[in-house]
N, C-alpha and C positions, 0 to 999 in steps of 0.2 A: 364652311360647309363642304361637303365631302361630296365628288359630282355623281351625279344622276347613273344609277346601276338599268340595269335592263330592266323589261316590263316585266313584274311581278305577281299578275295574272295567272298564269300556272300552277307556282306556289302557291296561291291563297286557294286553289280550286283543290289542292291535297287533301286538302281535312274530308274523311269520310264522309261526314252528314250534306257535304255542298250540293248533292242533287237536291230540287227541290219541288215537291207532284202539290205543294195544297193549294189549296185556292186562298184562303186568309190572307189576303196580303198582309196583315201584322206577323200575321206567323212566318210566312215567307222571309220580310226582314229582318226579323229574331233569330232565322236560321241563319240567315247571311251574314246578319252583325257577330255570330258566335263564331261562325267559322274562319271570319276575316282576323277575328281579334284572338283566333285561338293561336293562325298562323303566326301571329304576331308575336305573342306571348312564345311560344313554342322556339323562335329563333330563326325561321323558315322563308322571312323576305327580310332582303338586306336591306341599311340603310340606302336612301333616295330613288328606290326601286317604284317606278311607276304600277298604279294597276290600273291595267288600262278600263276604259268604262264597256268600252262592245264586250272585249273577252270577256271581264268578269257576266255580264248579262246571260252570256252563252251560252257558260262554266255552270254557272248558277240558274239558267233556264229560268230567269225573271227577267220583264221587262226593265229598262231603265229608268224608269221613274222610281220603280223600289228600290232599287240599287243605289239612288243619287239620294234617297231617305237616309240610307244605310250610312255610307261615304261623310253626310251631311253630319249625321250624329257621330261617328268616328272623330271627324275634324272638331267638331266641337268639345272635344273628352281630348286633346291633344292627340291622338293614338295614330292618324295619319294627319298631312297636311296636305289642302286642298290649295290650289291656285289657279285663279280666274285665266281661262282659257288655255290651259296648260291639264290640268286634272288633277288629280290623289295621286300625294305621295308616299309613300315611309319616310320618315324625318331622318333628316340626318343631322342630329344634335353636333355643335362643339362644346369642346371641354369648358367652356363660359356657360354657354347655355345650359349644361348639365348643373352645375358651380351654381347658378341661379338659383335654379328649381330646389335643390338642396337646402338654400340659405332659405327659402320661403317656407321651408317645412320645420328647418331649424326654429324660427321664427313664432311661425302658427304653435306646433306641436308643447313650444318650451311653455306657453301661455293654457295648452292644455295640458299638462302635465302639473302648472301651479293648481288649478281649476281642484283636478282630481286630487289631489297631495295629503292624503289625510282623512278625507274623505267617503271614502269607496266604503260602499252598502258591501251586506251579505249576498244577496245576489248580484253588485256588480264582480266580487270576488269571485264568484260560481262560474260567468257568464266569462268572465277574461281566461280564469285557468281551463275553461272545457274548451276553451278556443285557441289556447293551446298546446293543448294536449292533440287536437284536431290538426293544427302542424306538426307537430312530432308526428303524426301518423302518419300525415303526408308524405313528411320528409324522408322517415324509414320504409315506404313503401316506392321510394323512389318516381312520384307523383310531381315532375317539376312543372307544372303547370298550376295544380292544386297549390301546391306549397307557395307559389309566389303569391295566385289570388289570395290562399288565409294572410298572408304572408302580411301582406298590402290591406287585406281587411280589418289586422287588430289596430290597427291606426286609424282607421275610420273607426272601431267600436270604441277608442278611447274618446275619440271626438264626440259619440252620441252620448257614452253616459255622461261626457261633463255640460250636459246639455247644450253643446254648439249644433242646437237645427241651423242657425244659418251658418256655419261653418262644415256643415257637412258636405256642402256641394263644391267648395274649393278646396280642402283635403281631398276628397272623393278625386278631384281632378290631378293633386299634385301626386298623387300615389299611383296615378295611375302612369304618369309621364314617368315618371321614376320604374315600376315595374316597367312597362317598357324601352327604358334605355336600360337595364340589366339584362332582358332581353336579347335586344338585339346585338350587341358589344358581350356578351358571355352568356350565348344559348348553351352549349356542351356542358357549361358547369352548373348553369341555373344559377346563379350567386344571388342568394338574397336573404331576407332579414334571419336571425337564428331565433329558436324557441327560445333557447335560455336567455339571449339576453333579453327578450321580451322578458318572459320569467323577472328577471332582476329588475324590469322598472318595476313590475308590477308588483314587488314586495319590498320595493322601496316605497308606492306610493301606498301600500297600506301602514307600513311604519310610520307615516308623516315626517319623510325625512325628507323634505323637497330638495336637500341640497345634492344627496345622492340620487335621488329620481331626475332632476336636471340633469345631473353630469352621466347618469347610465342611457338617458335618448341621448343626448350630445354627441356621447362616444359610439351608442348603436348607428345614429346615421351618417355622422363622420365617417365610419367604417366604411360602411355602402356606397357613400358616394365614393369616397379614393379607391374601391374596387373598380366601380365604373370606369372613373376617369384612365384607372391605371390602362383597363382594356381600351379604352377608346385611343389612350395612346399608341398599345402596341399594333390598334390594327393602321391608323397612320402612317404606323414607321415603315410597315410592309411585313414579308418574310427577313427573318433573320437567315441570310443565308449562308452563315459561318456557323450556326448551330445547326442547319440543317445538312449541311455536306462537311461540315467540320471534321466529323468522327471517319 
């Protein structure tokens, strides 16, 4: 694990919306939990960066009791890590850790992909192509925040049409861990899923050709995660400071 960065409190209070005047406190939450998790998504707290719990209260002009609501459902969706008498973290995955979470969606995903194989209605065909078309939009309007959530959502939409209801809430989670370690190991470039290869399962699984609709998620998330790992390597290793004063 990578050691504890400074408190990350500031950061998370960047996001425009973090003032917060309503009284709801569901609403009040909903503000907090968007703003925290946008920080996150965005690239903007590093791994193992503390948020402290008074600043954030502060920052966000709510008391601590909605704040520890906030924090509480975070830890739970993976997105920070909480630790008794210490606080919320940003995670600081290692390359196993990362390795894991990948092999779990390898896993999940290849059982829904048989599921679907053959399958797929006239309007799930509707419902997968207008969603991404909705990443291509994103991605051409240079929306790296959008593009990751469609990004990370058609993997949940494939889970719902093969009707995994109870599989949805552990995709829902591993996609999410996933979105944010692309996050925070390559905010500048946003790296994440591409349309087209989406595109390619999804006209492998209307062909009923499972054998190419396994090997095109295979090779989509193989891809994704040795991008990760690759940045999680270099930020590791440090500056390379022969390519940096080399020239």
């Amino acid at each position: 694990m990578a050691p504890r960065s400074r408190s990350a409190s500031s950061a998370a209070a960047e996001t425009p919306s973090h003032t917060v005047i309503e009284d709801d406190p569901v609403t009040i939450e909903e503000r907090i939990y968007a703003s925290i998790t946008a920080a996150l998504l965005q690239g903007r707290l590093r791994p193992g960066a503390q948020l402290v719990e008074r600043d954030l209260a502060a920052a966000f002009g709510c008391t601590r009791g909605a704040l520890r609501k906030v924090l509480a459902r975070l830890g739970f969706e993976g997105k920070l890590v909480l630790e008794a008498n210490r606080g919320a973290f940003v995670p600081s995955p290692s390359e196993e850790d990362i390795r894991q979470v990948y092999r779990a969606r390898q896993i999940v995903e290849a059982g829904i992909v048989a599921a679907l194989c053959g399958s797929l209605s006239a309007a799930h065909k509707r419902r997968l192509r207008a969603h991404v078309r909705g990443e291509e939009k994103a991605s051409r309007a240079g929306a790296v925040e959008e593009s990751v959530r469609l990004a990370g959502q058609f993997h949940v939409l494939l889970t719902e049409l093969a009707g995994g209801t109870e599989l949805l809430g552990l995709v829902g989670q591993l996609v999410a861990k996933t979105e944010l370690y692309k996050a925070l190991f390559d905010p500048s470039k946003g790296s994440t899923c591409s349309a087209d290869e989406h595109m390619q399962i999804i006209e492998a699984l209307d062909a009923g050709d499972l054998h190419a609709a396994l090997a095109a998620m295979r090779e989509h998330l193989s891809e994704l995660e040795e991008r990760v790992v690759e940045q999680v390597r270099r930020s590791a290793a440090g500056e390379d400071l022969v390519a940096v004063f080399g020239a």
